[in-house]
C-alpha positions, 0 to 999 in steps of 0.5 A: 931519485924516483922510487916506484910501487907497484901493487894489484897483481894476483891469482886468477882464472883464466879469462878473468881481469886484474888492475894493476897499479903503480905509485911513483915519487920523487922528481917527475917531470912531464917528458917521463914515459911510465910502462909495464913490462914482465918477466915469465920464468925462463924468458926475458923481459919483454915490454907490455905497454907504455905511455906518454905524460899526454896520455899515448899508448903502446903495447905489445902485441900480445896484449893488445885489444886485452889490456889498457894502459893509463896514467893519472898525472896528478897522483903520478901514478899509472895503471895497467887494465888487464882483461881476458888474461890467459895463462901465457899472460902469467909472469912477474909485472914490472913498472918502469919509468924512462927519466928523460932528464936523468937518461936512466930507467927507474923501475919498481920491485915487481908484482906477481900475476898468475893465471890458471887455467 
């Protein structure tokens, strides 16, 4: 079992910043791919971006050149850098992570980000 918690999200204007941060425990192994991805109201959820353990990210792109996406091994946790938000950038943030051994995605409850314009 793997339990993921997100945290970071927000209000914010719009070309502000949020750092968004997820805490993964439980079995890990080193194949796991961890991501983001979000759901605005009305829409499905779409991929933001996602990295391997070597540290190899992809992102949408709609976010590309504006957001970053990291990945601390040792503390099993990933982040999601988010720079030059914009209103259509407002939806709820999701952490997931690929279990390569389990074949199952695991993913985390949720965080808010919205912003104004």
């Amino acid at each position: 079992q793997v339990q993921l918690v997100e945290s970071g999200g927000g209000l914010v204007q719009a070309g502000g910043s949020l750092r968004l941060s997820c805490a993964a425990s439980g079995s890990i192994f080193s194949l796991d791919v961890m991501g983001w991805y979000r759901q605005a109201p009305g829409k499905q959820r779409e991929l933001v971006a996602v990295i391997t353990y070597g540290g190899s990210g992809n992102y949408a792109d709609s976010v590309k050149g504006r957001f970053t996406i990291s990945r601390d091994n040792a503390k099993n946790t990933v982040y999601l850098h988010m720079n030059g938000l914009k209103p259509e950038d407002t939806a709820v943030y999701y952490c997931n992570l690929k279990h390569m051994l389990e074949s199952r995605d695991y993913w985390g409850s949720g965080t808010q980000v919205t912003v104004s314009s």
